[in-house]
Each structure stands twice: as C-alpha cells, then as structure tokens.
N, C-alpha and C positions, 0 to 999 in steps of 0.2 A: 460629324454625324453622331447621334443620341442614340447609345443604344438602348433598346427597350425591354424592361424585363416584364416575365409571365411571372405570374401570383408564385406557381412553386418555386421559381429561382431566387425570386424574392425572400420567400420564405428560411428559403436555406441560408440566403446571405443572413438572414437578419438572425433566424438561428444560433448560427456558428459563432456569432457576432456577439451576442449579449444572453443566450442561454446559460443558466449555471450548470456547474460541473461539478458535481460532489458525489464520495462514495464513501461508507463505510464496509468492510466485510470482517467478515470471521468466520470461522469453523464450527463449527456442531458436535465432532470428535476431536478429543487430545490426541498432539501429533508428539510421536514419542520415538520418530527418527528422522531429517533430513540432513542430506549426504551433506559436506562439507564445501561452501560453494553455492550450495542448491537453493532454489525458488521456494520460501516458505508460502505455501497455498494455502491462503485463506479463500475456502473455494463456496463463498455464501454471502451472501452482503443485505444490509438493511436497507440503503438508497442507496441509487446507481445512476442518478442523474446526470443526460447526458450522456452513458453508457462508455466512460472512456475507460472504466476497470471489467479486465476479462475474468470472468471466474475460471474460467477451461487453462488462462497460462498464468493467470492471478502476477498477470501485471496491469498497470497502469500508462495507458497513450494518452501523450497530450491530445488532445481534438482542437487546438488554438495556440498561436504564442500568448504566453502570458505568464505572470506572477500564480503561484502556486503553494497553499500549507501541506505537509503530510507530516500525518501522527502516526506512532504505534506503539502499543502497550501489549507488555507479553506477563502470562502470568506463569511461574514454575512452582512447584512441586518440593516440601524442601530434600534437602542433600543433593538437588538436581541445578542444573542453569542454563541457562538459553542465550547465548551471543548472537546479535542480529547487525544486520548493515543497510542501510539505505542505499539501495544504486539507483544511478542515472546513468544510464547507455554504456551498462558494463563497469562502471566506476564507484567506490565506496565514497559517499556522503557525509553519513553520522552512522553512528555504534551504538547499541541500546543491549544492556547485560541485564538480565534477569538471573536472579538465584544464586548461590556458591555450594559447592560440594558440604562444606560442613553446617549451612544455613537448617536449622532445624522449626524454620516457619517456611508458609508459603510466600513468595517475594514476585514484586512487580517491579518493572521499569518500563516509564516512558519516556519517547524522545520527540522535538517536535522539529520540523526544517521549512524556510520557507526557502524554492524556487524558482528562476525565472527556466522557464522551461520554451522553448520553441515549436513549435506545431510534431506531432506525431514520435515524439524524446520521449527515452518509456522510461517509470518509475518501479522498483519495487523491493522487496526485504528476500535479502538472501542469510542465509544460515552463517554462522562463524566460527561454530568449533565442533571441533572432533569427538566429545564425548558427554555423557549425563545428560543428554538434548531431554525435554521432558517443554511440553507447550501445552496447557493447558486448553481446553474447547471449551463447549456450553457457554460461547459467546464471553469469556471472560480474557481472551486473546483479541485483540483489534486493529487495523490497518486502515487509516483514513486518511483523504485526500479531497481537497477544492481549490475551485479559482478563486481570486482574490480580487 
C-alpha cells in the first residue's frame, strides 16, 4: 500500500530535508562576567535560518543529522582574556583564547570546527576561566553555525 501524502506533510518532509540551516549571533553589550562552566549568551543574531539557534538558552539544536561548520571570534579588552570551548552535548570540542593579562592591545581569536552532528545534538561556547573575563559586544564578539 502507497501511502499518500497531503501538501503540508509534504512540505515538511521536504523542509527538514534540504532547507538551510545557518545562524550568526552576538551581543549588543559587553559581557564582563560568565561563571566558570557557563553558557556564554550571545542572545541576538543576524540570521537564524531554520531557527535551530535559541537566543533565550543561546544554544544551537541540530534540526537534521548532518555535517555541520561552527565559528567564533571573541574580542577582549587588553590586560583582560576570554577562554572559550566548543561543546557538543556536554563535551569540550575546540578552545578559543582571546587576550592575556599583560596584552596591552585589544586581541581576538578565532576558531573554526566542522561536525557531524545527528538530529536535535546541541552545540554551544561555554566560558573557561576563572578570572579577567572581559567579551567585548557591539557585535564585535560572534558565534556562527550551518549545514554543510
């Protein structure tokens, strides 16, 4: 037996199927403490195609299995640093160090990772160190991610 599909389930399959997935966000204000462990919020985004990144837990749900890039560029402040981590479902990925206590310029780092990620696997940058946190805003901090 054939089963039949109606326009919107159609729609959805084809959707989920070959829609792109891409998100940029950032911040508006410099964030100048997250606890140790913690969910750096970037709680604003440029494109959010696909809708797989939440501003409210500013992580990233796969919406599909598939191959996936995620970038992020932190800027600090100098005599300040920002150690960051890539997790997938609780796990550290990649490391990205922005700044050093005695850097007397402003200093960036970014990092890029690409993953195979399986349907609803969350992505996101969590904080690394205990002290000098300093994350510049005014969209000069960024958190990006798409299918591949």
């Amino acid at each position: 037996m054939v089963k039949e599909f109606k326009p919107k389930t159609m729609y959805k399959l084809l959707y989920n199927s070959f829609c792109a997935v891409a998100f940029t966000a950032y911040n508006k204000h410099t964030i100048t403490y997250v606890a140790h462990n913690g969910v750096v919020c970037l709680n604003s985004t440029y494109i959010n195609e696909g809708g797989a990144y939440d501003v409210n837990t500013c992580k990233f749900s796969a919406p599909r299995d598939g191959i996936y890039k995620f970038e992020w560029t932190f800027l600090t402040k100098p005599g300040h640093l920002f150690i960051s981590g890539l997790v997938r479902n609780g796990k550290i990925i990649a490391y990205n160090h922005a700044g050093d206590h005695q850097s007397n310029n402003w200093d960036s780092a970014t990092q890029s990772v690409f993953l195979r990620l399986t349907k609803d696997e969350q992505v996101w940058i969590q904080a690394r160190c205990d002290d000098g946190r300093y994350l510049h805003g005014d969209t000069y901090s960024t958190f990006s991610g798409q299918s591949i």
